[in-house]
C-alpha positions as YAML, in Angstrom:
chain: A
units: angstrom
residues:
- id: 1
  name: UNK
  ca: [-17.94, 3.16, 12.72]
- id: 2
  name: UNK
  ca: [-15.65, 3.85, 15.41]
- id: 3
  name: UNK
  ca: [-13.32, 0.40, 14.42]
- id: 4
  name: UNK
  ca: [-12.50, 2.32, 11.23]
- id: 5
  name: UNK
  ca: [-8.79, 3.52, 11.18]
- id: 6
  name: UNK
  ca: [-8.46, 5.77, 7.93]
- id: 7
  name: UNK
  ca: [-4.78, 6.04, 6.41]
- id: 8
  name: UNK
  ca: [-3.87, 9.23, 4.62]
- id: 9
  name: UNK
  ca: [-1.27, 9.93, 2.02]
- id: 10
  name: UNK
  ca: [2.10, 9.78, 3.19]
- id: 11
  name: UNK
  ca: [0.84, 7.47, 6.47]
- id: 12
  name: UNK
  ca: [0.88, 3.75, 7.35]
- id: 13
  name: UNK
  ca: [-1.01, 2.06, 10.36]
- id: 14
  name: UNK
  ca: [-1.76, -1.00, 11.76]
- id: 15
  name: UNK
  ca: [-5.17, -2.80, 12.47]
- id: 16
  name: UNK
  ca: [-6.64, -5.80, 14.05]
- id: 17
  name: UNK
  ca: [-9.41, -7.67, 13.98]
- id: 18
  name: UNK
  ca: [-12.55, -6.04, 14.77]
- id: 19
  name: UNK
  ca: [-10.77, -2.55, 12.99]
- id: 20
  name: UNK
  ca: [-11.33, -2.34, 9.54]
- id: 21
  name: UNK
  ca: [-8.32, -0.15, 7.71]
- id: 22
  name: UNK
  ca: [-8.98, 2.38, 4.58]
- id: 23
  name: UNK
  ca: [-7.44, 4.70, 2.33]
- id: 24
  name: UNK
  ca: [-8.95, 6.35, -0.54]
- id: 25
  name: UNK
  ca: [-7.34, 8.83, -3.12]
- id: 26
  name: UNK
  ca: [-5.00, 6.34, -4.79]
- id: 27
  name: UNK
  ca: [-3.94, 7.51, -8.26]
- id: 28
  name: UNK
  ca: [-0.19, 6.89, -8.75]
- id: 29
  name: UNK
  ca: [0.30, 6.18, -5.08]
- id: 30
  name: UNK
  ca: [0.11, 2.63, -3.77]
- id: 31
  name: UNK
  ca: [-1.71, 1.21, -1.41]
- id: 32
  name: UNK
  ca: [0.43, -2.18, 0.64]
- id: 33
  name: UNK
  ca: [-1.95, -4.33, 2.30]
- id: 34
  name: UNK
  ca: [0.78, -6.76, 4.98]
- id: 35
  name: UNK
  ca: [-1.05, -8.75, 6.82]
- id: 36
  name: UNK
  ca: [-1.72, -12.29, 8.76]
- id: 37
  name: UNK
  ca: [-4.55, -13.54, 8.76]
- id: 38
  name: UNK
  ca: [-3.85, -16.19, 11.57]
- id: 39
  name: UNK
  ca: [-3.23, -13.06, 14.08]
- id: 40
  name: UNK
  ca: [-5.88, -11.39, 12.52]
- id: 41
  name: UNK
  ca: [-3.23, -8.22, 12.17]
- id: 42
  name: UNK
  ca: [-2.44, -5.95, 8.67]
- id: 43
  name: UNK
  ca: [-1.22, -2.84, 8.52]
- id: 44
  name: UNK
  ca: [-1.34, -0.46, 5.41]
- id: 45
  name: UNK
  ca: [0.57, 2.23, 3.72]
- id: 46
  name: UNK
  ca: [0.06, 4.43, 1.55]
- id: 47
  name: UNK
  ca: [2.80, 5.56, -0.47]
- id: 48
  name: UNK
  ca: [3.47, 8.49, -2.86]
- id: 49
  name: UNK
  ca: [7.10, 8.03, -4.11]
- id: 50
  name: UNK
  ca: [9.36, 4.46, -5.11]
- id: 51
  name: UNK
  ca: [12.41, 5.75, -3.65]
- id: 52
  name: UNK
  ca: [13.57, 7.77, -0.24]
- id: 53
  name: UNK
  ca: [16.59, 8.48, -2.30]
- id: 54
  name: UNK
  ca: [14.67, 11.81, -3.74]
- id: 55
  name: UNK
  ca: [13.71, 13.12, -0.95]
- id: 56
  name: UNK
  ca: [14.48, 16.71, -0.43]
- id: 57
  name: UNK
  ca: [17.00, 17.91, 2.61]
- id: 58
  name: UNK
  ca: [15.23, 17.98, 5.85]
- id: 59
  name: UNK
  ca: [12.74, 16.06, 7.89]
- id: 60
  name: UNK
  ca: [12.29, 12.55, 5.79]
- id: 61
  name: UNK
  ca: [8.39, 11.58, 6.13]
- id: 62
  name: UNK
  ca: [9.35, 7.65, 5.45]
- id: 63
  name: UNK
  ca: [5.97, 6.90, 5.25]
- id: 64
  name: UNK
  ca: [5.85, 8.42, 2.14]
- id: 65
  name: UNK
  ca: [8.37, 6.43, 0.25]
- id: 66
  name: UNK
  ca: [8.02, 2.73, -0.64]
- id: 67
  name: UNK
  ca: [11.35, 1.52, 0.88]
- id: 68
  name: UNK
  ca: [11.33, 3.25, 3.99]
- id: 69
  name: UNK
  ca: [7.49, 2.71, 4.53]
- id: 70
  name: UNK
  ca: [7.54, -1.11, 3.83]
- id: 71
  name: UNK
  ca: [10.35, -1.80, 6.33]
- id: 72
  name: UNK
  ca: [8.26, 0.68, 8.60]
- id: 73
  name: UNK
  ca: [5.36, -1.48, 8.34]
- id: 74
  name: UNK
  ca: [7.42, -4.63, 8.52]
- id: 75
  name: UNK
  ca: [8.71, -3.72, 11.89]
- id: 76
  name: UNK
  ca: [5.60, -2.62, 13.96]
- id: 77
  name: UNK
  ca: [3.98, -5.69, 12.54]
- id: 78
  name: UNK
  ca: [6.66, -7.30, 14.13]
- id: 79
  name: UNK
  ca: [6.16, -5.36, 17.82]
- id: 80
  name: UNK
  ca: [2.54, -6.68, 17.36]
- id: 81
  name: UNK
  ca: [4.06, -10.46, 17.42]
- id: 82
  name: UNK
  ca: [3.84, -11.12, 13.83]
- id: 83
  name: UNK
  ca: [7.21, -11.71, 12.21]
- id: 84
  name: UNK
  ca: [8.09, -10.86, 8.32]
- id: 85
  name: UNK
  ca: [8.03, -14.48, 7.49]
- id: 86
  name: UNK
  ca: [4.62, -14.65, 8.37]
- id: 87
  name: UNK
  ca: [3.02, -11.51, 6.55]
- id: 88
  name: UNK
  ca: [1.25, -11.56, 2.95]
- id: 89
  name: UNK
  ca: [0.61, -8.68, 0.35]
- id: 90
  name: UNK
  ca: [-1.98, -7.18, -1.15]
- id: 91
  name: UNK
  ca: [-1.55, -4.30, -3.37]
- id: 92
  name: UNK
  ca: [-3.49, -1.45, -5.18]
- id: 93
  name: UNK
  ca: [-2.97, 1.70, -6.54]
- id: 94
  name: UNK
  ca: [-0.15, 3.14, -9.07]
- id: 95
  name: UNK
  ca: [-2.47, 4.37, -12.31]
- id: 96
  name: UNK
  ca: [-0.87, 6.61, -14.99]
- id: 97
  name: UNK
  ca: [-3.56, 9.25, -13.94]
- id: 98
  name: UNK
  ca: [-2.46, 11.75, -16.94]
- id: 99
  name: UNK
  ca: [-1.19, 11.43, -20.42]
- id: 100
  name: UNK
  ca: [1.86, 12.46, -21.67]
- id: 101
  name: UNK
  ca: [4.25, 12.93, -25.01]
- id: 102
  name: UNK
  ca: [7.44, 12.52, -23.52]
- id: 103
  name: UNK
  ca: [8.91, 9.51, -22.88]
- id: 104
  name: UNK
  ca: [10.20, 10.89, -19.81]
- id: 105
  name: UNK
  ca: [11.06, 8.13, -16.94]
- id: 106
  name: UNK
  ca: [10.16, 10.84, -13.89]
- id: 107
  name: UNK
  ca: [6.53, 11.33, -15.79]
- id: 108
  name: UNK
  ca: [5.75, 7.65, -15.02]
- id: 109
  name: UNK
  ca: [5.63, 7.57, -11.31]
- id: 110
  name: UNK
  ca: [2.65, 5.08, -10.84]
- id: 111
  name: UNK
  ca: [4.27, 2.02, -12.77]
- id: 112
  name: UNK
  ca: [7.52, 3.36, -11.08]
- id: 113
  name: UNK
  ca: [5.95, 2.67, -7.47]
- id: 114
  name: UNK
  ca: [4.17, -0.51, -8.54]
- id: 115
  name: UNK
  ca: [7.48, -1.56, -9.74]
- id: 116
  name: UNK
  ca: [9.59, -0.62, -6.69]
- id: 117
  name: UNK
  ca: [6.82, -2.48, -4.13]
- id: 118
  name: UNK
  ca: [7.24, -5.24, -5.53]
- id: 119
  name: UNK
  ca: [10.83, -5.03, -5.74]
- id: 120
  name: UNK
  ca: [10.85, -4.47, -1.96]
- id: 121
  name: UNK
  ca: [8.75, -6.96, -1.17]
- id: 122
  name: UNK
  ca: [10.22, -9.41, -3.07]
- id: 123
  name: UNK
  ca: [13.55, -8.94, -1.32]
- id: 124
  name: UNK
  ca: [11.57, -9.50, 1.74]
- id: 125
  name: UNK
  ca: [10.40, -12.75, 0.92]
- id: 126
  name: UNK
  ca: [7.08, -11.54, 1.46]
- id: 127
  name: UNK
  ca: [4.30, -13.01, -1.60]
- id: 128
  name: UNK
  ca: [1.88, -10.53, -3.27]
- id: 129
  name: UNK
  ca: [-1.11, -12.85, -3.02]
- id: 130
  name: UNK
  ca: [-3.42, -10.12, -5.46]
- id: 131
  name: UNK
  ca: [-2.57, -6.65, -7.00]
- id: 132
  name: UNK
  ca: [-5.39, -4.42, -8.47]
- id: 133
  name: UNK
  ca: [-2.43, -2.16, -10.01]
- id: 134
  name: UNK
  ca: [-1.95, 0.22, -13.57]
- id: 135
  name: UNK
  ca: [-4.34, 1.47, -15.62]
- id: 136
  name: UNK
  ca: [-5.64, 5.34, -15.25]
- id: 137
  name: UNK
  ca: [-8.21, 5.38, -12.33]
- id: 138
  name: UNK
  ca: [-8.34, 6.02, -8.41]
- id: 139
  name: UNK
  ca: [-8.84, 3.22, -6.16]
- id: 140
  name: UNK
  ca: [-10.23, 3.76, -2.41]
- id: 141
  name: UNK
  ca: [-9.18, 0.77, -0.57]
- id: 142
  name: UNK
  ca: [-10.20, -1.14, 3.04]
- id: 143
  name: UNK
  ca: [-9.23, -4.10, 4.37]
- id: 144
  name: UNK
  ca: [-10.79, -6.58, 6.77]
- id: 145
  name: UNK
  ca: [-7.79, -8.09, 9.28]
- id: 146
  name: UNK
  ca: [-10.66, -10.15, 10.47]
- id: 147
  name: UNK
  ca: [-11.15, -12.14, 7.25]
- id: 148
  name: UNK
  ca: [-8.26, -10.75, 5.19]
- id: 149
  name: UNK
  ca: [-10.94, -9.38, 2.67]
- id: 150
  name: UNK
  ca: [-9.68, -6.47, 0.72]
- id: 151
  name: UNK
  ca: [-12.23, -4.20, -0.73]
- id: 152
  name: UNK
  ca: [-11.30, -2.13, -3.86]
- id: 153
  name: UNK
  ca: [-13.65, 0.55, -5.11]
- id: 154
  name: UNK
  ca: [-13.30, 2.49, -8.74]
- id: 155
  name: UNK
  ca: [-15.57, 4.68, -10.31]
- id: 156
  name: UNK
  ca: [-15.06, 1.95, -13.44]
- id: 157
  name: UNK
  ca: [-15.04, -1.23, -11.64]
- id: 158
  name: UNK
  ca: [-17.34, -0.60, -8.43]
- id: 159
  name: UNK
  ca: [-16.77, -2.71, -5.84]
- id: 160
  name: UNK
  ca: [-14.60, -5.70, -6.30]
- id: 161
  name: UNK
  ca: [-13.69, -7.90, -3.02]
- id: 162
  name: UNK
  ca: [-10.69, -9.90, -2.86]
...
């Protein structure tokens, strides 16, 4: 399927209609669906980390963090004609993939990036219209710009379309 555009970790993109957009391998990372469905436009990213702020010293991949990779995907949605006011959410991803004894706030980085999307895109004025979010599996998601249809496939779950 050559209208396939796949979205590794740590990468955003944009689709339209007849593309079809996927990632797959989302434990604690999170998956943002933006999209319109009137232009027939989405983008996706998906996102390791909640906050650029702990980034290391050097080159900053902003796709990797959720408030530099929303804005990210905010603006080329925008060079493709579709302003922030317009866009939508869908979101996926951000298990607790491990257990662990300590309380510690660092260990909990899943609910940490579900938290902080929503955060951001709450700022933005932008509504989360469905999450698929928590819990302790991996999600591979795709989305359908075409019909706004977003696929989410666990080992648990199957298939669910939303």
């Amino acid at each position: 399927m050559n209208n396939l555009i796949k979205v590794g970790m740590a990468e955003l993109k944009v689709a339209k209609s007849p593309q079809i957009i996927r990632t797959s391998g989302l434990g604690s990372c999170v998956g943002i669906i933006l999209y319109n469905e009137k232009a027939k436009v989405s983008g996706l990213a998906h996102i390791m980390l909640p906050d650029s702020s702990c980034a290391r010293a050097g080159v900053l991949n902003r796709a990797k963090y959720a408030d530099t990779a929303i804005n990210d995907l905010v603006q080329l949605l925008g060079i493709e004609g579709v302003p922030s006011c317009l866009l939508k959410a869908k979101i996926a991803g951000g298990a607790q993939m491990f257990k662990f004894s300590s309380k510690n706030e660092s260990m909990r980085i899943g609910p940490r990036n579900v938290e902080a999307v929503k955060e951001i895109l709450y700022r933005l004025n932008i509504p989360v219209l469905f999450e698929d979010v928590g819990g302790n599996m991996g999600r591979t998601i795709q989305f359908n710009p075409a019909t706004s249809i977003l696929e989410i496939r666990t080992v648990s779950k199957g298939l669910v379309q939303v």
